[in-house]
C-alpha positions as CSV (number, residue, x, y, z in Angstrom):
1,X,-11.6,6.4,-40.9
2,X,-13.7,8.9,-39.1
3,X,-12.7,12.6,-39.1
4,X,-10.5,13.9,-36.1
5,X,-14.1,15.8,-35.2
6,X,-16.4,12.6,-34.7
7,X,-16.4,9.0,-34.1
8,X,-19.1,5.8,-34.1
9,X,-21.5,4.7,-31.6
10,X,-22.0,0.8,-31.2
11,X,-24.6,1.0,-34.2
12,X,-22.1,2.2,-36.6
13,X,-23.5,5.7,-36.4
14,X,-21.1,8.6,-36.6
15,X,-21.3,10.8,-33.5
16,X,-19.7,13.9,-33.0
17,X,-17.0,14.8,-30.5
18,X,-17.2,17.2,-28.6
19,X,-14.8,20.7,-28.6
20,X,-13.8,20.3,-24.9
21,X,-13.0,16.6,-25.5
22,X,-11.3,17.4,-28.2
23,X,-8.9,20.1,-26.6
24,X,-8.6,17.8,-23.5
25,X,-6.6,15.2,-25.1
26,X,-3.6,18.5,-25.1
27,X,-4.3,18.6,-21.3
28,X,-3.8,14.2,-20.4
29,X,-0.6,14.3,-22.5
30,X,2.9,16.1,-20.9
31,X,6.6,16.1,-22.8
32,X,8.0,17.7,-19.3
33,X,8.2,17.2,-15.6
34,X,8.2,20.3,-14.0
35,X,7.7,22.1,-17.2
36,X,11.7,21.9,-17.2
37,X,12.7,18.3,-17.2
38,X,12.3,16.1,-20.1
39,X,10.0,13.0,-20.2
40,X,11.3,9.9,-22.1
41,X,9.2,9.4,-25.3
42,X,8.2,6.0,-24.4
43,X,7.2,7.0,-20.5
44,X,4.7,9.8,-21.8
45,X,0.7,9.4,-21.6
46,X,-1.0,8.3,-24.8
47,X,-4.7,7.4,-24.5
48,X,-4.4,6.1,-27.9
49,X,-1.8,3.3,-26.6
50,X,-2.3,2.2,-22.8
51,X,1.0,1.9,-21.2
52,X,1.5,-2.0,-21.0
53,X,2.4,-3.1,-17.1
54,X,4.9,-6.0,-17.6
55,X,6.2,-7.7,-14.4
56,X,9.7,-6.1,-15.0
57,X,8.0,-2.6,-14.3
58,X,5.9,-4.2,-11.5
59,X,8.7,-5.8,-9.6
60,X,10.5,-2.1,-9.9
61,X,7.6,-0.9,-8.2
62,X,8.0,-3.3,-5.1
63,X,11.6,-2.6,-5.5
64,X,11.2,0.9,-5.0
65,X,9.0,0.4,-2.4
66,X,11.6,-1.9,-0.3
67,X,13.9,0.7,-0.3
68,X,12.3,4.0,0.2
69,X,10.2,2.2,3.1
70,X,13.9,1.0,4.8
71,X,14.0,5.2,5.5
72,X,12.0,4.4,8.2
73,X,13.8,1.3,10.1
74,X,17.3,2.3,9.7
75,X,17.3,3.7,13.2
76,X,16.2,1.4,15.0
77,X,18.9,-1.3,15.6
78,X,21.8,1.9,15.6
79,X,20.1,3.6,18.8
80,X,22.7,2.8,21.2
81,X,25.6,4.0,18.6
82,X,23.6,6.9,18.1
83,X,23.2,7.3,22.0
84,X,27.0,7.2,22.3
85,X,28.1,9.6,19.2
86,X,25.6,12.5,20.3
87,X,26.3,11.9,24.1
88,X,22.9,11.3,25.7
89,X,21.1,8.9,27.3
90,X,19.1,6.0,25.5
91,X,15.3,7.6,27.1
92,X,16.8,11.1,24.4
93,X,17.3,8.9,21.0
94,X,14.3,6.6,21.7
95,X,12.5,9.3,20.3
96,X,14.2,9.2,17.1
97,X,11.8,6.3,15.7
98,X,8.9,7.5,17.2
99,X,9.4,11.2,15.7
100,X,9.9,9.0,12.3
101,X,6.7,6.9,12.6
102,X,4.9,10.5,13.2
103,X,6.3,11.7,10.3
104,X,5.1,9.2,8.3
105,X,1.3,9.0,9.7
106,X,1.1,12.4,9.0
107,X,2.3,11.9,5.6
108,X,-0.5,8.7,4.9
109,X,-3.1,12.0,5.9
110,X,-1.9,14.6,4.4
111,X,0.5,13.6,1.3
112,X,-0.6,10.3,0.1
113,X,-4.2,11.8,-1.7
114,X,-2.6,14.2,-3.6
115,X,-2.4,11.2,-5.7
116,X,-6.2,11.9,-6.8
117,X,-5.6,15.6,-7.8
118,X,-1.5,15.7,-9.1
119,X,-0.1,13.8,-11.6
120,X,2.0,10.8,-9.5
121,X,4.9,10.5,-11.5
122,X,6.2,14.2,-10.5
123,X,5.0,13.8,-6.9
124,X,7.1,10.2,-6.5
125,X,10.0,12.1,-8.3
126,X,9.4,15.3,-6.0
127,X,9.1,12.9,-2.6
128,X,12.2,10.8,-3.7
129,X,14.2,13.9,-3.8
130,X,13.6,15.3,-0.2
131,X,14.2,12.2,1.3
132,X,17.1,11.8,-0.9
133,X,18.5,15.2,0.0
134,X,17.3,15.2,3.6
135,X,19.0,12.1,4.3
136,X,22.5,13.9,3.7
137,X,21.8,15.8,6.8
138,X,21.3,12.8,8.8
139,X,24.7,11.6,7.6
140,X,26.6,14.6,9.0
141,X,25.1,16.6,11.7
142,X,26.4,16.7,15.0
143,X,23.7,17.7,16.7
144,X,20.5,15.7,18.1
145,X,18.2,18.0,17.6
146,X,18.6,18.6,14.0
147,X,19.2,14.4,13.8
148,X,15.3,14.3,15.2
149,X,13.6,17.5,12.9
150,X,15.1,15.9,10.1
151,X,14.2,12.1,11.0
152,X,10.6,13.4,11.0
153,X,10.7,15.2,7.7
154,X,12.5,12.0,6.3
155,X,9.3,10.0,7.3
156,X,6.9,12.6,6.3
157,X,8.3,12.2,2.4
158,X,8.9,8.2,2.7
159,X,5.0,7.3,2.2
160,X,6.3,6.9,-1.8
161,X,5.0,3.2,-1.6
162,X,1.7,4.4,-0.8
163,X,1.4,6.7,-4.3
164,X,2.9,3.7,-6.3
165,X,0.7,1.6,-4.4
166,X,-2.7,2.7,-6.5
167,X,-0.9,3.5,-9.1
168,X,-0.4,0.1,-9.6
169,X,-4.1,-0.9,-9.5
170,X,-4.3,1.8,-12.3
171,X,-2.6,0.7,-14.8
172,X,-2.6,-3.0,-14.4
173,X,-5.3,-5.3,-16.2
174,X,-8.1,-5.9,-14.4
175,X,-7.4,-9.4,-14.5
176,X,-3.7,-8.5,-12.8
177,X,-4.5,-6.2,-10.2
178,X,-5.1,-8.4,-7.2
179,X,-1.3,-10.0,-8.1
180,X,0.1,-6.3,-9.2
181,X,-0.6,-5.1,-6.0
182,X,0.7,-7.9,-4.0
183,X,4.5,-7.5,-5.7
184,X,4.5,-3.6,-4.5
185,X,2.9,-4.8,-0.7
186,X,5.6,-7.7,-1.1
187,X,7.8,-5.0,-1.4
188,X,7.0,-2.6,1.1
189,X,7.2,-5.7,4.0
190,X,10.6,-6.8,3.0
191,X,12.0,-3.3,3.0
192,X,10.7,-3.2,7.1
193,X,12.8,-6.5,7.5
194,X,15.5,-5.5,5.4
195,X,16.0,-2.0,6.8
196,X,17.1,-3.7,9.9
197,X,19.4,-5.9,9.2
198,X,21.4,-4.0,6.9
199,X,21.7,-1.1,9.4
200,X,22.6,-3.8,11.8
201,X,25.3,-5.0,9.5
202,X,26.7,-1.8,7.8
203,X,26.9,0.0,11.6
204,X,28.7,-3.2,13.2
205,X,31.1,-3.0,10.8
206,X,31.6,0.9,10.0
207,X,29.6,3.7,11.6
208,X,25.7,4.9,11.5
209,X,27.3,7.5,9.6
210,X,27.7,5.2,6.8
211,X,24.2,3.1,7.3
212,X,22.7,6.8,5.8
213,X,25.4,7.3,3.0
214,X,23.9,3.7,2.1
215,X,20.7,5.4,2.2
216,X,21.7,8.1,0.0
217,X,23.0,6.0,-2.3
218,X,19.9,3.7,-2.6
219,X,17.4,6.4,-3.2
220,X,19.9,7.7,-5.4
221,X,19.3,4.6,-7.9
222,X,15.4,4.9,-6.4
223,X,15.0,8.2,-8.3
224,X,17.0,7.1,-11.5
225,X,14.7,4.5,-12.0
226,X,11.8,6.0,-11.1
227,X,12.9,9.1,-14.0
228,X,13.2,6.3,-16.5
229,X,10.6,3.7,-15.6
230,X,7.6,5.6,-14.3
231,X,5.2,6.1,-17.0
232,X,3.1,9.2,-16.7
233,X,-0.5,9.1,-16.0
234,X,-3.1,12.1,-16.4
235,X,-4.6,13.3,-13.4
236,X,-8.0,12.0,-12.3
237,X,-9.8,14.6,-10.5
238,X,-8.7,18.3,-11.9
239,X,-11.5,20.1,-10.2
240,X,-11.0,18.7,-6.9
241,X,-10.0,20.9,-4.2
242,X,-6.7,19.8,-1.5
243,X,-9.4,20.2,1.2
244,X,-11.8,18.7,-0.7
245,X,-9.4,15.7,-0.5
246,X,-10.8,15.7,3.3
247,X,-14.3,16.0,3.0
248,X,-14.6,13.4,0.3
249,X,-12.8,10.9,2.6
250,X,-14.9,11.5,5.3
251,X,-17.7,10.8,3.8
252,X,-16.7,7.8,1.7
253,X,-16.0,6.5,5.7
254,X,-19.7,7.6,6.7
255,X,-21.5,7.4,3.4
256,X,-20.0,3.9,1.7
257,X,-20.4,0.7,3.7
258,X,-17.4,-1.0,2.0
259,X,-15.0,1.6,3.2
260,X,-16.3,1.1,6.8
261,X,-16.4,-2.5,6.6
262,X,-13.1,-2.7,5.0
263,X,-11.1,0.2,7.5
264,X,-12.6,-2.0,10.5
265,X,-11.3,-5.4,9.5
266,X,-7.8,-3.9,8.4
267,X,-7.4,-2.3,11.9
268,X,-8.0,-5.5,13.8
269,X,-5.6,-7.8,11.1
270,X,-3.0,-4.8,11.8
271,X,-3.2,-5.1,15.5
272,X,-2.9,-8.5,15.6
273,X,0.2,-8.9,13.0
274,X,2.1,-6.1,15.0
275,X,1.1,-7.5,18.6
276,X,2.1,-10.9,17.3
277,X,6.1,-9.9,16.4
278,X,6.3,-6.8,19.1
279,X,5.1,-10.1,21.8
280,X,7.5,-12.8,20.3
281,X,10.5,-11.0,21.6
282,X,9.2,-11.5,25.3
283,X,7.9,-14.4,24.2
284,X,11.0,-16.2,23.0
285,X,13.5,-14.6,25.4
286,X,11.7,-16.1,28.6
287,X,11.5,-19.1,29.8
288,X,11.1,-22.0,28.5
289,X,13.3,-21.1,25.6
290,X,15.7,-18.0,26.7
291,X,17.1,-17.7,23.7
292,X,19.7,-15.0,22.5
293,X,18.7,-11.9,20.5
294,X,20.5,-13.4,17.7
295,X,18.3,-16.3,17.3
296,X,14.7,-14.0,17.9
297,X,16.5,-12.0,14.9
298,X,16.3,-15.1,13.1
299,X,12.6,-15.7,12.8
300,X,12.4,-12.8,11.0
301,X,13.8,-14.7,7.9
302,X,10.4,-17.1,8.7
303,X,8.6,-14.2,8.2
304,X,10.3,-12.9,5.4
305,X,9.7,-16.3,3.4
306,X,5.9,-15.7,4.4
307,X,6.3,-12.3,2.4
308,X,8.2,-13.4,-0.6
309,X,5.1,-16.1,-1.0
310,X,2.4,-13.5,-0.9
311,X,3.2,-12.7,-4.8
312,X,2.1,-16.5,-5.9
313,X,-1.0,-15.8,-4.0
314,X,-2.3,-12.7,-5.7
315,X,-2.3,-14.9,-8.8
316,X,-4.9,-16.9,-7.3
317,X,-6.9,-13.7,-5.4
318,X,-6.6,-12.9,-9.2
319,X,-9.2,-15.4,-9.9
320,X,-11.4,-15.2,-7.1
321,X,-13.8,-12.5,-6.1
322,X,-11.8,-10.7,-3.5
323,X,-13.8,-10.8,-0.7
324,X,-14.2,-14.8,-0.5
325,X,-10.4,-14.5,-0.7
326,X,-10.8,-12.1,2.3
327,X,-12.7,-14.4,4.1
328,X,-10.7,-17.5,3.7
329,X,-7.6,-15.6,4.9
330,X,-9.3,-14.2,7.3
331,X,-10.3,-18.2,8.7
332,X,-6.7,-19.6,8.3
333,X,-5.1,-16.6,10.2
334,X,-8.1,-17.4,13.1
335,X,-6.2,-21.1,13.1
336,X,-2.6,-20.3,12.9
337,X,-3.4,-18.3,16.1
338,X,-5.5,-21.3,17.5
339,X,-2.3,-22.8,17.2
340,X,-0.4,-20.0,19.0
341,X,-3.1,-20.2,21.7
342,X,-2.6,-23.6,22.2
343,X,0.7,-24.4,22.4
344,X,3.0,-21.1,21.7
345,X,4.7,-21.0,24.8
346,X,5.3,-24.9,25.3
347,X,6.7,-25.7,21.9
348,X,8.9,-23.4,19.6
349,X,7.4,-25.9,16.5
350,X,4.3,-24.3,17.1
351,X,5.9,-20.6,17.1
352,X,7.6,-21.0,13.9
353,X,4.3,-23.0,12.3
354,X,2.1,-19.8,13.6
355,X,5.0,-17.1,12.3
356,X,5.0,-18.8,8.5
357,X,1.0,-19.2,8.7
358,X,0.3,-15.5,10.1
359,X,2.7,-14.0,7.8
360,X,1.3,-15.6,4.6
361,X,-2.4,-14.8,5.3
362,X,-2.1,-11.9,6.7
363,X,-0.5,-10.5,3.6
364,X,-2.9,-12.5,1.6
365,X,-5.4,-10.9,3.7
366,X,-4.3,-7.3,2.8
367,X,-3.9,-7.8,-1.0
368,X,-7.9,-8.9,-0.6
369,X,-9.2,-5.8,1.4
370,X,-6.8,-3.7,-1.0
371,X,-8.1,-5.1,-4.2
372,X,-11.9,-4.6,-2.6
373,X,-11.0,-0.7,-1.9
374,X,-9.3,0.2,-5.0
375,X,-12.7,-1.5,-6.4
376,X,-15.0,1.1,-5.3
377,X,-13.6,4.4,-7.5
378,X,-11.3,4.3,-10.1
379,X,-11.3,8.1,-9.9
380,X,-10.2,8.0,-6.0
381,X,-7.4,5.2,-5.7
382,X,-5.0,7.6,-3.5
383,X,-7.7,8.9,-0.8
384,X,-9.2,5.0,-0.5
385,X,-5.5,3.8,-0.1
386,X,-4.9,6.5,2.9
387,X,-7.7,5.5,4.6
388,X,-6.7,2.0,3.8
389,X,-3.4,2.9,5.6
390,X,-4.6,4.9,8.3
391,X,-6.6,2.3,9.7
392,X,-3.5,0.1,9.5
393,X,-1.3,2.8,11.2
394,X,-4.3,3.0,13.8
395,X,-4.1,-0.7,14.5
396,X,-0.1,-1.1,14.6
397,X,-0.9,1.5,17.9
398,X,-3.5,-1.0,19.5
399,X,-1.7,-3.8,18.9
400,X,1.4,-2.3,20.2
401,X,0.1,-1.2,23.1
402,X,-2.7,-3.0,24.2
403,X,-0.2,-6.3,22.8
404,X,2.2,-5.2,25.5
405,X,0.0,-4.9,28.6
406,X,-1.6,-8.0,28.1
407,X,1.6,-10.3,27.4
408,X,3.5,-8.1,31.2
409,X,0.1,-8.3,33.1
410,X,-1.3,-11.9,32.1
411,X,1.0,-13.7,30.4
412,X,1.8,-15.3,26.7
413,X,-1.5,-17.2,26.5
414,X,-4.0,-14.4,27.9
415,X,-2.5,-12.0,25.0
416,X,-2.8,-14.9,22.1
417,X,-6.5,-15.8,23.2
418,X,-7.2,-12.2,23.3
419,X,-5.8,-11.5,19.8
420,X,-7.4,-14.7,18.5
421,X,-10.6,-13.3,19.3
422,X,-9.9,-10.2,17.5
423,X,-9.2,-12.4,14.2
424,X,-12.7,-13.6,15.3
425,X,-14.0,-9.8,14.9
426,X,-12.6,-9.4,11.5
427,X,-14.1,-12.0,10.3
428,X,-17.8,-11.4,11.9
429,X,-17.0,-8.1,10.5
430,X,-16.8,-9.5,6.6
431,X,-19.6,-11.7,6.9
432,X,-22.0,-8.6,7.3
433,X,-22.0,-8.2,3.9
434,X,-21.9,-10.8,0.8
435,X,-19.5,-10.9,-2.0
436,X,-21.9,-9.0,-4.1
437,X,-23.8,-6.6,-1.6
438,X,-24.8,-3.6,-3.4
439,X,-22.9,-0.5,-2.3
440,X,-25.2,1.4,-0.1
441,X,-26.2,-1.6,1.8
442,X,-24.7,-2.2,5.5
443,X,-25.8,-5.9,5.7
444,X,-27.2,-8.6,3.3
445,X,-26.3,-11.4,0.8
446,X,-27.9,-9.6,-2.4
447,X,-26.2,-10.7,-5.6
448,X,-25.6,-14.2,-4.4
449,X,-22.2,-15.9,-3.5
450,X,-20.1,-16.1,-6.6
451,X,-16.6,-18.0,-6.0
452,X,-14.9,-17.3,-9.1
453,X,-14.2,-13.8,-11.1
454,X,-16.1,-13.5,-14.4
455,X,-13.9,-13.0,-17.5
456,X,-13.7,-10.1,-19.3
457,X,-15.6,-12.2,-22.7
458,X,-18.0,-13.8,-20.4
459,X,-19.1,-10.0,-19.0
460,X,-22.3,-9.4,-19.8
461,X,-22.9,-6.5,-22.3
462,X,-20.1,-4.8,-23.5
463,X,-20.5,-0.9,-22.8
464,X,-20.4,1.9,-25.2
465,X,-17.0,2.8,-24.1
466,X,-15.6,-0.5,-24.7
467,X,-17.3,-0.5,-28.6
468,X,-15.5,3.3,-29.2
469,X,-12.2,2.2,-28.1
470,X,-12.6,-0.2,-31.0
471,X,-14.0,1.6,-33.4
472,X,-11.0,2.8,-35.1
473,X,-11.4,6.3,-34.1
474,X,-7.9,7.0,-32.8
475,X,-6.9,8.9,-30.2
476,X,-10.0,11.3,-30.3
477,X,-12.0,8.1,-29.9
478,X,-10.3,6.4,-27.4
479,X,-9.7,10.0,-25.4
480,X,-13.5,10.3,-26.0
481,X,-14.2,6.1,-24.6
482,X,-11.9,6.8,-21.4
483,X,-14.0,10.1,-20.5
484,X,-17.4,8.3,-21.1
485,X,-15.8,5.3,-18.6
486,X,-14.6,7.9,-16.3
487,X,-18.2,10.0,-16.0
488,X,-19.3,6.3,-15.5
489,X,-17.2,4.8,-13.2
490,X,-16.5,8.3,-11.0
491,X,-20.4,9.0,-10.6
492,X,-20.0,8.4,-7.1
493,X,-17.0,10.4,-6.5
494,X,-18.4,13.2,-8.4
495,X,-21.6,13.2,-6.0
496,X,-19.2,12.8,-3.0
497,X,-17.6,16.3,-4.3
């Protein structure tokens, strides 16, 4: 055994560690929350022993995520009873789910990267407890006013998905991540579906009143689990400043390629999935089919069977290097709309073939680009995953509006064609640059066009890191391994500071 003061190289040789590595391993490992409230033993950080990321903690992850996401759809089918209690006119609540969307854009910009410079589990904990607490006001004021300040501040501290979203990609396996991530995006969608129909439901049969005491009681169990199943993790970037949050994602937009490439193609799979269900209403409740609200309500279940397969897929993205898996989705999503194009308003066969297909690859699409991000720092997860969903909340406004205008001024097929062509963008987009580009170049096929992920025991040379963590060094050595990987891995971020 090697001395709590040194370790071995990969010759066998024993190296010193240094003093500050030494005294850091105090600094990654916490007993409290808050200084005040105590962490379980088994939840707290031990760079000797990686937490192990089972699928029961990843399915809590998407769990949490479906219902702390619902905060910001529960609204929007109780608008009229909400019109009616505070006695004004439906133009005066419709700005109820805008003033919750803003909240929540501004909290993707503003919240989401303290993820890179505090530790996560206290920030979850911290956002799960406004919302929780700011939802009792929603519950039982009598006044619009307040009902709207507060709806903001409720979506400004609902963007929870989006700190458990890297997370995720943190502490699962490489091997793991492309399917990890999928269950918590899996999660996130269904809670936008879900949201909706249990408001619908609860409000039909009781009050609005009692759709947010659901709420309450739902974020409630939220932040139980989330005290007893969220395992801590050290923070990544200690020196890095809240507005150097900013600057370093500004220039990971200007200064990496991937980032660019990946924000672009995100935006245009955004617009089209939100055009594509904000257009189906219009779509489906003219003629030739005139169907009833009720039944347009129903194809959301075809969309939610779309989301519950996406989990299955990210075994197979999993395998494959994630921007072939990119690519493919992004061809199948540029046929299912074909499909639309073709025949959408002339038989409701080809609708529900088109809502199924869109839903799946779409998804499948997002775990790709999101496996690709997370890929390019492992020391700035939380800023690449705002920009991630920046450029989706950027593209739910263009396919909203832009969706709209198209579908009233030309007609079903005009607004298909034109959003087909925009699955055509994203995918000349990804074709700029191969599966193995190197990072600081714009175009080109450098690295060739490997299919398949490489296994961890067919890498090729193992690293010194990797030969200290098995060393037998304990926790000195491994503390001493993850900080080598770290310097490593975080070389670009650390310039980018």
């Amino acid at each position: 055994m090697t001395s709590l003061a040194e370790t071995s190289d990969i010759s066998g040789v024993t190296q010193p560690i240094p003093p500050s590595l030494v005294l850091a391993q105090a600094d990654l490992t916490f007993s409290k929350d808050f200084q005040c409230l105590p962490i379980p033993r088994r939840l707290r950080y031990d760079p000797g022993r990686p937490f192990h990321f089972g699928m029961l903690l990843n399915v809590s992850f998407g769990m949490g995520s479906t219902l702390v996401v619902a905060n910001l759809y529960y609204c929007q089918p109780i608008l009229i009873q909400l019109s009616a209690s505070f006695h004004v006119t439906y133009d005066e609540v419709a700005r109820i789910p805008t003033l919750v969307q803003a909240g929540f854009g501004i909290g993707l910009l503003l919240i989401t990267p303290l993820g890179d410079m505090l530790r996560r589990r206290q920030l979850i904990l911290l956002l799960v407890v406004f919302s929780t607490t700011l939802t009792i006001g929603l519950a039982i004021t009598n006044n619009l006013l307040v009902f709207e300040v507060i709806s903001f501040l409720i979506g400004l501290t609902s963007v929870t998905p989006q700190i458990l979203m890297p997370l995720a990609a943190d502490l699962a396996p490489p091997a793991r991540r492309g399917s990890a991530i999928s269950v918590v995006l899996s999660g996130f969608l269904l809670g936008i579906l879900l949201a909706r129909v249990l408001s619908g439901i609860v409000a039909n049969f009781t009050s609005w009143r009692m759709v947010y005491c659901m709420s309450i009681g739902l974020q409630s169990i939220v932040l139980c689990g989330a005290y007893l199943l969220l395992p801590d993790y050290p923070v990544k970037n200690r020196d890095l400043s809240y507005l150097g949050i900013f600057r370093s994602m500004a220039k990971y937009v200007v200064t990496e390629p991937l980032v660019s490439q990946i924000m672009l193609a995100n935006w245009a799979g955004s617009a089209c999935y939100t055009n594509w269900w904000v257009t189906l209403t219009f779509l489906l409740g003219e003629p030739p089919y005139d169907y009833s609200t009720v039944i347009i309500g129903l194809f959301g279940l075809v969309g939610m069977m779309g989301v519950i397969v996406v989990p299955f897929v990210g075994r197979l993205i999993d395998r494959l290097v994630p921007w072939w898996s990119a690519i493919v989705s992004s061809v199948l999503l540029l046929v299912f709309q074909a499909v639309q194009t073709g025949a959408g308003g002339i038989n409701v066969a080809a609708i529900i073939i088109s809502c199924f297909g869109l839903d799946v690859f779409r998804q499948t699409q997002s775990v790709s680009l999101s496996t690709l991000m997370f890929s390019i720092s492992d020391t700035a997860r939380s800023r690449l995953n705002s920009l991630l969903i920046i450029s989706v909340f950027l593209g739910q406004i263009t396919g909203t509006s832009v969706g709209t205008d198209v579908f009233v001024g030309y007609g079903w097929r005009a607004n298909a064609a034109l959003f087909m062509a925009m699955y055509a963008f994203q995918l000349a987009v990804l074709i700029l640059r191969g599966p193995h580009c190197p990072k600081n170049r714009w175009f080109g096929y450098e690295g060739g066009l490997g299919f398949w992920q490489k296994l961890p025991s067919k890498q090729s040379k193992p690293t010194v890191s990797g030969d200290l963590e098995n060393a037998g060094g304990g926790d000195l050595a491994v503390l001493y391994s993850e900080k080598t990987r770290r310097d490593a891995e975080g070389k670009d971020d650390e310039k980018l500071r």
